[in-house]
mmCIF file of the N, C-alpha and C atoms, coordinates in Angstrom:
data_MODEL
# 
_entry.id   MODEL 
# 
loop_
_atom_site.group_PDB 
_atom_site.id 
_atom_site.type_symbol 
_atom_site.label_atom_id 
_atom_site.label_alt_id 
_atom_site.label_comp_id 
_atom_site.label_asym_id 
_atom_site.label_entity_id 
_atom_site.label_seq_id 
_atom_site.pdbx_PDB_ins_code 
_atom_site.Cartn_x 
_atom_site.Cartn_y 
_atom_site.Cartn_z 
_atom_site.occupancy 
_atom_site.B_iso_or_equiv 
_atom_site.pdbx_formal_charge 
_atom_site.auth_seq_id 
_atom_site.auth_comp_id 
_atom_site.auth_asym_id 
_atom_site.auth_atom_id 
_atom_site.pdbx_PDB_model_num 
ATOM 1   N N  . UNK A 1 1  ? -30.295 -70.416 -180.625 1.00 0.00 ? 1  UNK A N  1 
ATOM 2   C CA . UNK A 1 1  ? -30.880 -71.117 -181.758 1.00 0.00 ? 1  UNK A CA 1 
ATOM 3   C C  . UNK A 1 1  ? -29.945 -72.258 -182.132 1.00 0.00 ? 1  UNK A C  1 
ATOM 4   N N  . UNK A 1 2  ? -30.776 -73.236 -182.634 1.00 0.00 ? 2  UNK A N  1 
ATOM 5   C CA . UNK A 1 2  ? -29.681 -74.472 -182.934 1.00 0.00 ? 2  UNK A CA 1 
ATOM 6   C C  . UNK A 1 2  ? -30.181 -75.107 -183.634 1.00 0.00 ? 2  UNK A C  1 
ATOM 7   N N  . UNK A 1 3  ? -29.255 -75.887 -185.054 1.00 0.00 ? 3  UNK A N  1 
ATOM 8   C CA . UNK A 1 3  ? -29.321 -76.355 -186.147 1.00 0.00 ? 3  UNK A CA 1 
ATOM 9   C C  . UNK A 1 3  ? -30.694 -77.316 -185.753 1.00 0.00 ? 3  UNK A C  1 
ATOM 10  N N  . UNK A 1 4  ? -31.541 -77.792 -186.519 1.00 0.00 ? 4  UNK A N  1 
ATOM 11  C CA . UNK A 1 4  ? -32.494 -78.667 -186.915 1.00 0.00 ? 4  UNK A CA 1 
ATOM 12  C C  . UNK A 1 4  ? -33.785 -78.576 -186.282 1.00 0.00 ? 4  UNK A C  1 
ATOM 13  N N  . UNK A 1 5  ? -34.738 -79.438 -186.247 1.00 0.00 ? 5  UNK A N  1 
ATOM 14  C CA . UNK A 1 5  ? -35.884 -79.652 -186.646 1.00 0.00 ? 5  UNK A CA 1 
ATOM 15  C C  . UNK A 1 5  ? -36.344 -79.012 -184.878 1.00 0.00 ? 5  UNK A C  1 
ATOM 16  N N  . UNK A 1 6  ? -37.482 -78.456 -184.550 1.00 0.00 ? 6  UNK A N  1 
ATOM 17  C CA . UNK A 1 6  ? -38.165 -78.210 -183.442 1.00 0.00 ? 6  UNK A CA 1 
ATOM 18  C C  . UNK A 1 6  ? -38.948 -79.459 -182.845 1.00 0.00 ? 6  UNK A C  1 
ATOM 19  N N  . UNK A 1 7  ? -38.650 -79.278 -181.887 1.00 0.00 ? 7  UNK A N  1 
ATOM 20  C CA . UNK A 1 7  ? -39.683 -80.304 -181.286 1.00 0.00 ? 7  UNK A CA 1 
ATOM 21  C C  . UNK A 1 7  ? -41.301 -80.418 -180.802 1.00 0.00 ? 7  UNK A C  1 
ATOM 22  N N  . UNK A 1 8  ? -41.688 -79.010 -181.289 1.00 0.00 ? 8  UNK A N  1 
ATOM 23  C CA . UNK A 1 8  ? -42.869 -78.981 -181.307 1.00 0.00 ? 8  UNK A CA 1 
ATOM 24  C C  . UNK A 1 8  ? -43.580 -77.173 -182.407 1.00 0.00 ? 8  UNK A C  1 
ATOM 25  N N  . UNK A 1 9  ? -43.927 -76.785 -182.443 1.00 0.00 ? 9  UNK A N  1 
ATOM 26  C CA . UNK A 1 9  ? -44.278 -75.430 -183.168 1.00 0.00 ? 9  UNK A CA 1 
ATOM 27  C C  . UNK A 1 9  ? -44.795 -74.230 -182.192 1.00 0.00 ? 9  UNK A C  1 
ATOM 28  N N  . UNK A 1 10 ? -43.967 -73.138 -182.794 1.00 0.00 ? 10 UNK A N  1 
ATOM 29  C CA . UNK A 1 10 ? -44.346 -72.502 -182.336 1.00 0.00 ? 10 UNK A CA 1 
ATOM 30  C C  . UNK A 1 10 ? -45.239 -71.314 -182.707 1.00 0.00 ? 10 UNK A C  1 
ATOM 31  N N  . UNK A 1 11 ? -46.302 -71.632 -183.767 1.00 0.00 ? 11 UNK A N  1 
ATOM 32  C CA . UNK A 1 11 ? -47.011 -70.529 -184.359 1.00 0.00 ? 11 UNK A CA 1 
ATOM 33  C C  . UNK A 1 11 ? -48.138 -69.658 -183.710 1.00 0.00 ? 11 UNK A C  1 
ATOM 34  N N  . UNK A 1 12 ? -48.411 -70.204 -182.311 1.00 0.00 ? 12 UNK A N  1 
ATOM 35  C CA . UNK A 1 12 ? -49.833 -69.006 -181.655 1.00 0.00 ? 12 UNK A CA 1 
ATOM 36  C C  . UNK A 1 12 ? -48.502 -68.150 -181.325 1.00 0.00 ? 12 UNK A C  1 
ATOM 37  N N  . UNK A 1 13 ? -47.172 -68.685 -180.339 1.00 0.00 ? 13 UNK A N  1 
ATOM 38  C CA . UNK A 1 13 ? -46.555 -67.845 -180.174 1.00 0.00 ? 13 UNK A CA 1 
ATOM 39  C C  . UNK A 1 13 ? -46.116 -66.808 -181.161 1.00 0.00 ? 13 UNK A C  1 
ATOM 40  N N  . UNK A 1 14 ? -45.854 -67.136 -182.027 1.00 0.00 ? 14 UNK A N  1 
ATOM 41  C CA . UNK A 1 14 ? -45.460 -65.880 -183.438 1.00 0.00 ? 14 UNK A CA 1 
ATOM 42  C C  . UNK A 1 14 ? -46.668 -65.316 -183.768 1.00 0.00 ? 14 UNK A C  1 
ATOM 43  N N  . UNK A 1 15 ? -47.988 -65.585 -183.961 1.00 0.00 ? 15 UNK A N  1 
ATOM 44  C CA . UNK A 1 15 ? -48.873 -64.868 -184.151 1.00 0.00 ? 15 UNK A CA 1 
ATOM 45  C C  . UNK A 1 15 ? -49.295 -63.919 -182.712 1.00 0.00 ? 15 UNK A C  1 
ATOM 46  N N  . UNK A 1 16 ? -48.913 -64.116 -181.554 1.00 0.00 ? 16 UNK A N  1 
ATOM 47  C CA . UNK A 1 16 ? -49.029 -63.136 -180.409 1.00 0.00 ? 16 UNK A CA 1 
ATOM 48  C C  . UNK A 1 16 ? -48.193 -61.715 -180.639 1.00 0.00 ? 16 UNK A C  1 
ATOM 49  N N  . UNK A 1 17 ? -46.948 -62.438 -180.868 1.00 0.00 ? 17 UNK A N  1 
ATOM 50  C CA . UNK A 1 17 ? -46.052 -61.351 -181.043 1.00 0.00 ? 17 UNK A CA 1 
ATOM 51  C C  . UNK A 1 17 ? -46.050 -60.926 -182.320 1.00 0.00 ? 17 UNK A C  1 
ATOM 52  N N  . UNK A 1 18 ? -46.867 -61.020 -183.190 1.00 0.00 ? 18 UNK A N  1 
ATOM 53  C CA . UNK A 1 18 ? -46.677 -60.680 -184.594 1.00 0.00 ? 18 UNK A CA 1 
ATOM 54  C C  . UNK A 1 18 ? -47.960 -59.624 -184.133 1.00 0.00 ? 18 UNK A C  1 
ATOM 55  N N  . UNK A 1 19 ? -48.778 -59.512 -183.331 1.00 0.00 ? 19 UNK A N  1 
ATOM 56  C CA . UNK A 1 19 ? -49.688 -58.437 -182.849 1.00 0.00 ? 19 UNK A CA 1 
ATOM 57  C C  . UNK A 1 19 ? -51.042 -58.935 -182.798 1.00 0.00 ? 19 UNK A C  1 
ATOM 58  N N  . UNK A 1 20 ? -51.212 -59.857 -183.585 1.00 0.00 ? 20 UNK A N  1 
ATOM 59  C CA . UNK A 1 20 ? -53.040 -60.695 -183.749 1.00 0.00 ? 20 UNK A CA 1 
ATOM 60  C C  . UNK A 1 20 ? -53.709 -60.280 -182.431 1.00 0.00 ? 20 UNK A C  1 
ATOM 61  N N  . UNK A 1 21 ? -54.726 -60.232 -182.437 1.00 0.00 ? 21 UNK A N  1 
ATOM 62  C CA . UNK A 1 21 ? -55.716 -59.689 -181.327 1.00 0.00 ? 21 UNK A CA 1 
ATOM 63  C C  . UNK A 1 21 ? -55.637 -60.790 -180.522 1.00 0.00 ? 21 UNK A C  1 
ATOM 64  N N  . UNK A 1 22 ? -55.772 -60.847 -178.777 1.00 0.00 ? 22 UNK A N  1 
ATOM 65  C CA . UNK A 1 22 ? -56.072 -61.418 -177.962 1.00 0.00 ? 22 UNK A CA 1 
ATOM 66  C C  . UNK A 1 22 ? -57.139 -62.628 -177.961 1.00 0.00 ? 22 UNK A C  1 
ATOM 67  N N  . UNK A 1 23 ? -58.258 -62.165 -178.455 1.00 0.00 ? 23 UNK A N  1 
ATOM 68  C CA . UNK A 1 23 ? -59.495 -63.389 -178.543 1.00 0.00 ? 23 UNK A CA 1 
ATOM 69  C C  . UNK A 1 23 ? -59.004 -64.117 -179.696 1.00 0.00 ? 23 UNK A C  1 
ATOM 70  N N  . UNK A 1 24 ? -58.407 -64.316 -180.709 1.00 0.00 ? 24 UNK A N  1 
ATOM 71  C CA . UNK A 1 24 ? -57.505 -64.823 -182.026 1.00 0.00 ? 24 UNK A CA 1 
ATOM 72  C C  . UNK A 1 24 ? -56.350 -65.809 -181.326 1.00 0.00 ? 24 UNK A C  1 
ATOM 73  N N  . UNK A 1 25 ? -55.531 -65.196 -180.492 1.00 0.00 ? 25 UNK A N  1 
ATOM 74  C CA . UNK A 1 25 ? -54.743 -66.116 -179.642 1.00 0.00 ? 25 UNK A CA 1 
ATOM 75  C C  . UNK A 1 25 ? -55.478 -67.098 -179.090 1.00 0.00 ? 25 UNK A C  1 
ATOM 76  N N  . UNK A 1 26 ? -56.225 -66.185 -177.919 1.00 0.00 ? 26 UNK A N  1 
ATOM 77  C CA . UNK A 1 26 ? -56.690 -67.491 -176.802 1.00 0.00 ? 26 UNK A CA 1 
ATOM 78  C C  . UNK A 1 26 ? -57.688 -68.948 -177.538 1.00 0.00 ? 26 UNK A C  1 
ATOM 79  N N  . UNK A 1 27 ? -58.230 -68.328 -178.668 1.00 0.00 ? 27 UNK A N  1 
ATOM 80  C CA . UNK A 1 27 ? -58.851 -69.395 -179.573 1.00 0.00 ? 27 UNK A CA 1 
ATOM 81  C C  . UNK A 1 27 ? -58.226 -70.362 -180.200 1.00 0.00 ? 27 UNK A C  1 
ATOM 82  N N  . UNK A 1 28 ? -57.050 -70.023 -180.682 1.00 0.00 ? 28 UNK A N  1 
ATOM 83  C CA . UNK A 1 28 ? -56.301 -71.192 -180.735 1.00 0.00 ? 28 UNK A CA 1 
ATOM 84  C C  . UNK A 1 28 ? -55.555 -71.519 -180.247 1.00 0.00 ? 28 UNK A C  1 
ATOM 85  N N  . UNK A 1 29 ? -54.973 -71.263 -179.381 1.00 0.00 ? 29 UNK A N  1 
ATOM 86  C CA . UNK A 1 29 ? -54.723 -71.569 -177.543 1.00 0.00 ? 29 UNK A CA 1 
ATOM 87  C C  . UNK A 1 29 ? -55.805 -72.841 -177.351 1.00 0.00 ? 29 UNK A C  1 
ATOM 88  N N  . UNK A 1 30 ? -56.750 -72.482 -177.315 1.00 0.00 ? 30 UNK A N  1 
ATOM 89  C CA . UNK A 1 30 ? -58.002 -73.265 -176.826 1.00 0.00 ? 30 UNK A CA 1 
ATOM 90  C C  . UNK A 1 30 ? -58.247 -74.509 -178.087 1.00 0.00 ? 30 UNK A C  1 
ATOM 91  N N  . UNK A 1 31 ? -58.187 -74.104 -179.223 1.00 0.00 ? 31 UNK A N  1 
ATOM 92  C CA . UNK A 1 31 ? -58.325 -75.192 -180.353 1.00 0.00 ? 31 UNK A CA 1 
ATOM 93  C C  . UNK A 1 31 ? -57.295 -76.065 -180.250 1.00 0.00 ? 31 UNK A C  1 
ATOM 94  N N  . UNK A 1 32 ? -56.034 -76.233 -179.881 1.00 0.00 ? 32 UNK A N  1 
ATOM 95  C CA . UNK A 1 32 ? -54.835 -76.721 -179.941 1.00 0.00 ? 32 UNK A CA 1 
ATOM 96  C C  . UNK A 1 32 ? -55.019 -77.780 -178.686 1.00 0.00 ? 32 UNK A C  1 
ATOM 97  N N  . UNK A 1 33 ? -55.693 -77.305 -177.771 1.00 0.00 ? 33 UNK A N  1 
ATOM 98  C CA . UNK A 1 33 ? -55.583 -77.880 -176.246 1.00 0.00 ? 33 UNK A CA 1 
ATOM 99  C C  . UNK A 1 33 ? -56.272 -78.945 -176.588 1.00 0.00 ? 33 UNK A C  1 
ATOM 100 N N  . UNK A 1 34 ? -57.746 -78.871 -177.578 1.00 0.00 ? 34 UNK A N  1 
ATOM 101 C CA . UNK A 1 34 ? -58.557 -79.670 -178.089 1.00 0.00 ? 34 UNK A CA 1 
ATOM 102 C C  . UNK A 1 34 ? -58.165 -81.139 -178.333 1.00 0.00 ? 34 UNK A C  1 
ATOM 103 N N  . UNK A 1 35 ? -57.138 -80.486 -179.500 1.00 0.00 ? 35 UNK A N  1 
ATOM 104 C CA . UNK A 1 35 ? -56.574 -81.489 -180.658 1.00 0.00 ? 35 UNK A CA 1 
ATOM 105 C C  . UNK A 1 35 ? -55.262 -82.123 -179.590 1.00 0.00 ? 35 UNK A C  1 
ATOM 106 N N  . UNK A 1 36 ? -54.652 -81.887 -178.777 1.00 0.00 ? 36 UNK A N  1 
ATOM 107 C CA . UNK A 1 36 ? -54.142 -82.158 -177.897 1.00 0.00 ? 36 UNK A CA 1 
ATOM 108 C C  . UNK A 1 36 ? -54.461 -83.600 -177.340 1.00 0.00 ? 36 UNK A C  1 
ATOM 109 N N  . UNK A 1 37 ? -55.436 -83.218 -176.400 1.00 0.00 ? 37 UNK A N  1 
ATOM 110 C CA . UNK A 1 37 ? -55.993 -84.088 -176.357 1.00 0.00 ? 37 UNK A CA 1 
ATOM 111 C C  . UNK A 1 37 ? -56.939 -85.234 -176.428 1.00 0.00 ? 37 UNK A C  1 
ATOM 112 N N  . UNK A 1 38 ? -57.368 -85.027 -177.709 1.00 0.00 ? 38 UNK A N  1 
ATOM 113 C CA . UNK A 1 38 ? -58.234 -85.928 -178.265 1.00 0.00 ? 38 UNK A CA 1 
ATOM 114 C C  . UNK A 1 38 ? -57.416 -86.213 -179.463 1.00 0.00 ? 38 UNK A C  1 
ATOM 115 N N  . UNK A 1 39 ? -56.225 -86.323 -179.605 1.00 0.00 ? 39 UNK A N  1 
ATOM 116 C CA . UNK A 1 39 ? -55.322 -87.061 -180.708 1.00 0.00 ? 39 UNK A CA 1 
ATOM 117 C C  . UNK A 1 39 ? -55.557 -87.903 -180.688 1.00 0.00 ? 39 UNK A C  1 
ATOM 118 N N  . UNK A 1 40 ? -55.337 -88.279 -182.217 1.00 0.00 ? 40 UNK A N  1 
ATOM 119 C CA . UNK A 1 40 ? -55.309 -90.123 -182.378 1.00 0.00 ? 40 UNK A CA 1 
ATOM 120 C C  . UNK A 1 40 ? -53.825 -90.545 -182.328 1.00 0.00 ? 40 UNK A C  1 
ATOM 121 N N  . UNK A 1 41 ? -53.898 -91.901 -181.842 1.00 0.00 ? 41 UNK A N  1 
ATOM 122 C CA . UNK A 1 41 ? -52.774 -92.388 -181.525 1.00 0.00 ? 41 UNK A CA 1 
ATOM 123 C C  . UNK A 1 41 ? -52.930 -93.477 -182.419 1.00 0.00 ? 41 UNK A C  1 
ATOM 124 N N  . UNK A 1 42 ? -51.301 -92.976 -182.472 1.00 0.00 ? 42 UNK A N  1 
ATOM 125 C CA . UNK A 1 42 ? -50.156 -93.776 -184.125 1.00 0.00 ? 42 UNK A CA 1 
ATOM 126 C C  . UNK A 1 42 ? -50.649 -95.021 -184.761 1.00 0.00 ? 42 UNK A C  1 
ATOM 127 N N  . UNK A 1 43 ? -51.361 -96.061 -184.218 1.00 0.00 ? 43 UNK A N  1 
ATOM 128 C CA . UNK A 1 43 ? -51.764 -97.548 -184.713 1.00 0.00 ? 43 UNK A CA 1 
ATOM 129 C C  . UNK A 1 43 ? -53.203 -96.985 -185.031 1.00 0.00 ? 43 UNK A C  1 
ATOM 130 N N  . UNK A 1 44 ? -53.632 -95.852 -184.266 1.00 0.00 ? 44 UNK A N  1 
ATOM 131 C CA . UNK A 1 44 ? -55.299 -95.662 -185.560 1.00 0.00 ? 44 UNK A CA 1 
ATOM 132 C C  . UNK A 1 44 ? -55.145 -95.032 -186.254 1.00 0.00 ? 44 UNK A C  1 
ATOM 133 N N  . UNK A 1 45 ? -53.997 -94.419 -187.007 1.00 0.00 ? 45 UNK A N  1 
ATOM 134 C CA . UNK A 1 45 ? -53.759 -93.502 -188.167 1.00 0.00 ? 45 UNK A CA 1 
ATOM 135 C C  . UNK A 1 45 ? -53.631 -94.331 -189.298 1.00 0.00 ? 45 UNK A C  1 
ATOM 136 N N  . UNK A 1 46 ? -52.975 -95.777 -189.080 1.00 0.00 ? 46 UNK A N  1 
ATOM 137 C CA . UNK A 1 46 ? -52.892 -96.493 -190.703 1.00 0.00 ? 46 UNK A CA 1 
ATOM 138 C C  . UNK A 1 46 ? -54.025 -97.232 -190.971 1.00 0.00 ? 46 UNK A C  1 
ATOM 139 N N  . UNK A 1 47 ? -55.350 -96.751 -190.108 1.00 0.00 ? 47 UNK A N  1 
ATOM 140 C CA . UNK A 1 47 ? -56.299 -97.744 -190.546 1.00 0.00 ? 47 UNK A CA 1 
ATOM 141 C C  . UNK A 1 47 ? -57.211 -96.437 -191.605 1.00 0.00 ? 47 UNK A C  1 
ATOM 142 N N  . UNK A 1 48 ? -56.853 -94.889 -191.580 1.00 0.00 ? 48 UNK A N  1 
ATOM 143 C CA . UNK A 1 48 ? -57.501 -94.338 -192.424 1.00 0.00 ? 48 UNK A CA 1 
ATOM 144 C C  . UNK A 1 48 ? -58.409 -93.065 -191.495 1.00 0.00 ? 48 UNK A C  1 
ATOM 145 N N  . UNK A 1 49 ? -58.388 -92.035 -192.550 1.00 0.00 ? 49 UNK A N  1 
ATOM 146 C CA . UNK A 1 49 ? -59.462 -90.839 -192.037 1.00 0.00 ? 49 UNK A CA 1 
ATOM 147 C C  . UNK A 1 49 ? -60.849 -91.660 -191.663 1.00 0.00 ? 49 UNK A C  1 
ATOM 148 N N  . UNK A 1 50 ? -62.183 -91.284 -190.706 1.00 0.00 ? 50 UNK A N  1 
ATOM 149 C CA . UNK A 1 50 ? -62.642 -91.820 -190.316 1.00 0.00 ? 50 UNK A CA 1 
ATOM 150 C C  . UNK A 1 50 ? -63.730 -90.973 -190.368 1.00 0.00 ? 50 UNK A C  1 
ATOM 151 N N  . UNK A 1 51 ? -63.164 -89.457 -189.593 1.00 0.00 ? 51 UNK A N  1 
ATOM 152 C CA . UNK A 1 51 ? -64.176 -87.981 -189.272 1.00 0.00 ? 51 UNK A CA 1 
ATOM 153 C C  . UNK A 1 51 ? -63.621 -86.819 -190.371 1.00 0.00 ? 51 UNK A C  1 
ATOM 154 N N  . UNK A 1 52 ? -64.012 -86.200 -190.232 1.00 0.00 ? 52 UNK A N  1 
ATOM 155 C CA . UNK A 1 52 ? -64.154 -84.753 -190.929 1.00 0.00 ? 52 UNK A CA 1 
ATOM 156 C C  . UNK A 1 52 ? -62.876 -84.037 -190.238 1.00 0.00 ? 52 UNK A C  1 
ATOM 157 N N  . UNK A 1 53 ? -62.226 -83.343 -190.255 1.00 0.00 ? 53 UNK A N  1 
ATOM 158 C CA . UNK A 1 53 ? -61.151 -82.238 -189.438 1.00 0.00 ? 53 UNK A CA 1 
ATOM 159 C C  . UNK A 1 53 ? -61.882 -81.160 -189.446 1.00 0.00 ? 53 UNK A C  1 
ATOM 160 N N  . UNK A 1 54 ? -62.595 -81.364 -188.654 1.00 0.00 ? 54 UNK A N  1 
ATOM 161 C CA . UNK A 1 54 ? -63.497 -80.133 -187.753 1.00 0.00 ? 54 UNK A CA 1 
ATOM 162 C C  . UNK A 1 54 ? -63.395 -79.271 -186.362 1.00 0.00 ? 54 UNK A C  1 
ATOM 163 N N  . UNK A 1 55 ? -63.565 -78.286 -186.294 1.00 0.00 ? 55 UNK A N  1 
ATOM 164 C CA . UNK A 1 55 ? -63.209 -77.752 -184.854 1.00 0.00 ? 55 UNK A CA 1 
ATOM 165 C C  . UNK A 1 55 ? -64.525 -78.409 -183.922 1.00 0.00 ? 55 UNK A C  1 
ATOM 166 N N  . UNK A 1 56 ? -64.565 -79.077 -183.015 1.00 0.00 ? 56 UNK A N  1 
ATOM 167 C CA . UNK A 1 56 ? -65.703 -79.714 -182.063 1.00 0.00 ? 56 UNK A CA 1 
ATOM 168 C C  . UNK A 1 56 ? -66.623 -78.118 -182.040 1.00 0.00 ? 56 UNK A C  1 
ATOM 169 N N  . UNK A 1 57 ? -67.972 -78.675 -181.880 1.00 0.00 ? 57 UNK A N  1 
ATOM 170 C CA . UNK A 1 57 ? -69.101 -77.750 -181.062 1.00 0.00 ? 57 UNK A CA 1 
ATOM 171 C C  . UNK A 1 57 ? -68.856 -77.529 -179.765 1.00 0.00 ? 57 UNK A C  1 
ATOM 172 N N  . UNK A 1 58 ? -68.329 -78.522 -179.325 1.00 0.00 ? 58 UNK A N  1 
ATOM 173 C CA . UNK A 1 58 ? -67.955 -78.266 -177.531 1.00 0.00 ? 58 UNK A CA 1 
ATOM 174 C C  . UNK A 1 58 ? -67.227 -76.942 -176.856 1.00 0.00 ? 58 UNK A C  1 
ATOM 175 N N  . UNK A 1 59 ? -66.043 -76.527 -178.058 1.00 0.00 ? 59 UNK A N  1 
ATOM 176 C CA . UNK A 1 59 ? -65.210 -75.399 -177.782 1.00 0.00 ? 59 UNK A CA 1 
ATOM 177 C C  . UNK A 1 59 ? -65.953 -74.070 -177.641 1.00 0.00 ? 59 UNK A C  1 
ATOM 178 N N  . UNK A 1 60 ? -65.513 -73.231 -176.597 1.00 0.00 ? 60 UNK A N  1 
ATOM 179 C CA . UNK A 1 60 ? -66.327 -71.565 -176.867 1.00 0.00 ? 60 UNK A CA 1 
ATOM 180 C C  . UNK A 1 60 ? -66.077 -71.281 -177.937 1.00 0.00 ? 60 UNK A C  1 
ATOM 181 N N  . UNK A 1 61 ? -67.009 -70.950 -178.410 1.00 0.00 ? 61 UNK A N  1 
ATOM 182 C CA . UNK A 1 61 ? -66.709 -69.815 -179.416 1.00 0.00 ? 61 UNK A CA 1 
ATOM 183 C C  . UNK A 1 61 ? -66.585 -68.396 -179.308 1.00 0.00 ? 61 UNK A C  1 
ATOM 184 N N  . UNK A 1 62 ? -66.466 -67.422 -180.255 1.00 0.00 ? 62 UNK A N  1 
ATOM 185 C CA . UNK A 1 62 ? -65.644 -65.740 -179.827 1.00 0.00 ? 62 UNK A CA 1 
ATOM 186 C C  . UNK A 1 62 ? -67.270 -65.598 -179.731 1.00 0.00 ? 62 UNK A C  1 
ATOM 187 N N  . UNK A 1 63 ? -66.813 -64.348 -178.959 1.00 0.00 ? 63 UNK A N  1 
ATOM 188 C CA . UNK A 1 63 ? -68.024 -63.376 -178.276 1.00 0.00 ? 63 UNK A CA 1 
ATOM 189 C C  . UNK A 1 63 ? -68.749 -62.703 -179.918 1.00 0.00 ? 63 UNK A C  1 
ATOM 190 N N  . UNK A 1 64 ? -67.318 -62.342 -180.600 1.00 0.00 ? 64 UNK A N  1 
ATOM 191 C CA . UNK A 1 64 ? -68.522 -61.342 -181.946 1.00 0.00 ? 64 UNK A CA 1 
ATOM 192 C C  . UNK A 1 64 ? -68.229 -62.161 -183.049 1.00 0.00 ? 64 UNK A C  1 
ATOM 193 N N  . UNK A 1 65 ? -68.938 -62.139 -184.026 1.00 0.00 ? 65 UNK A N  1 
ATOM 194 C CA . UNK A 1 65 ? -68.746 -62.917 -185.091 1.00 0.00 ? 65 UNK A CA 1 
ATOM 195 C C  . UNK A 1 65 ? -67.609 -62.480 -185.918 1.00 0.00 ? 65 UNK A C  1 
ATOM 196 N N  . UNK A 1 66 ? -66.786 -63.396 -186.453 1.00 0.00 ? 66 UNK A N  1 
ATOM 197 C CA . UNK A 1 66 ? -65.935 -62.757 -187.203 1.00 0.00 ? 66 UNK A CA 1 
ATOM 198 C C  . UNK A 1 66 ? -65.996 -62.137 -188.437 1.00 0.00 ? 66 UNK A C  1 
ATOM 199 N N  . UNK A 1 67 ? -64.910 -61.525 -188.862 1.00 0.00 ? 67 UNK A N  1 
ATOM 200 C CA . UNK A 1 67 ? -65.463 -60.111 -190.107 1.00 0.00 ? 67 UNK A CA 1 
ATOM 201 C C  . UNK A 1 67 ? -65.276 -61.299 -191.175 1.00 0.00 ? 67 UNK A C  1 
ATOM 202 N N  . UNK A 1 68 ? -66.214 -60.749 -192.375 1.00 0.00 ? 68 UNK A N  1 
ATOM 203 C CA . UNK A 1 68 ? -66.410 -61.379 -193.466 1.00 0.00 ? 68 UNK A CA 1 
ATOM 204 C C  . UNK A 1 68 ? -65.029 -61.146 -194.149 1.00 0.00 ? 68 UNK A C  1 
ATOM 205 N N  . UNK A 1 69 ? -63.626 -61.563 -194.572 1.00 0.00 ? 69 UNK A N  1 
ATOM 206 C CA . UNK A 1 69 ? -62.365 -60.600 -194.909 1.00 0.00 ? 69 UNK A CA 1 
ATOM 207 C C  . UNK A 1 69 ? -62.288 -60.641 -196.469 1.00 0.00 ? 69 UNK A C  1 
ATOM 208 N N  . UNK A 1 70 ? -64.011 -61.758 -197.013 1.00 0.00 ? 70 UNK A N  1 
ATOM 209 C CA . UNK A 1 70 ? -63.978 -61.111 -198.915 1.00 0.00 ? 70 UNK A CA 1 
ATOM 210 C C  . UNK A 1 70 ? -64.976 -60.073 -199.128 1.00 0.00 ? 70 UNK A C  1 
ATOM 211 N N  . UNK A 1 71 ? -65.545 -60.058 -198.195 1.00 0.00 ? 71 UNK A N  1 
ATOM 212 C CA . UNK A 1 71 ? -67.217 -59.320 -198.441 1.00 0.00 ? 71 UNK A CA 1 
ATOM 213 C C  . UNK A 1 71 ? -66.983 -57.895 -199.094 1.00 0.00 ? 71 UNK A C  1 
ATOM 214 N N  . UNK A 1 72 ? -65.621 -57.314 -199.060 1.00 0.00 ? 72 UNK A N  1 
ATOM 215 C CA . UNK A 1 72 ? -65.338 -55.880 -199.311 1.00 0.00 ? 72 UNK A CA 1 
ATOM 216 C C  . UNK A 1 72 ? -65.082 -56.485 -200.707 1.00 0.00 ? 72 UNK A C  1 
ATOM 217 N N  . UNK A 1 73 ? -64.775 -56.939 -201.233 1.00 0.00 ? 73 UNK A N  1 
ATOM 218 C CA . UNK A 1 73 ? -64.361 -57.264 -202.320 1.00 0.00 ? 73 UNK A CA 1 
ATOM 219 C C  . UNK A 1 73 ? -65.363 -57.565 -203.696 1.00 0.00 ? 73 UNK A C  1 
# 
């Protein structure tokens, strides 16, 4: 480990090993790859938001729907 800033993040990795289910990983595994590569680059960022920050329709989506986590409530 060494003093300062990372050069990139490492949070699917900590959520793998923190135990999160497999289809939870590979999804944002897969969302990340997205945003990856369809970044905007640095000279179209000071002209302003443009779209929504949405996950694309294009990506799979999970096999079961996910649990409602207020509905118990």
């Amino acid at each position: 480990i060494l003093p300062g800033a990372a050069d990139k993040s490492y949070g699917i990795q900590v959520a793998r090993l923190a135990g999160l289910p497999k289809p939870v990983v590979e999804r944002a595994k897969s969302i990340l790859s997205h945003l990856e590569l369809h970044s905007v680059k640095p000279e179209a960022k000071k002209q302003g938001p443009k779209a929504k920050n949405t996950v694309p329709d294009d990506l799979p989506r999970p096999q079961t729907p996910q649990m409602d986590l207020f509905g118990e409530f």
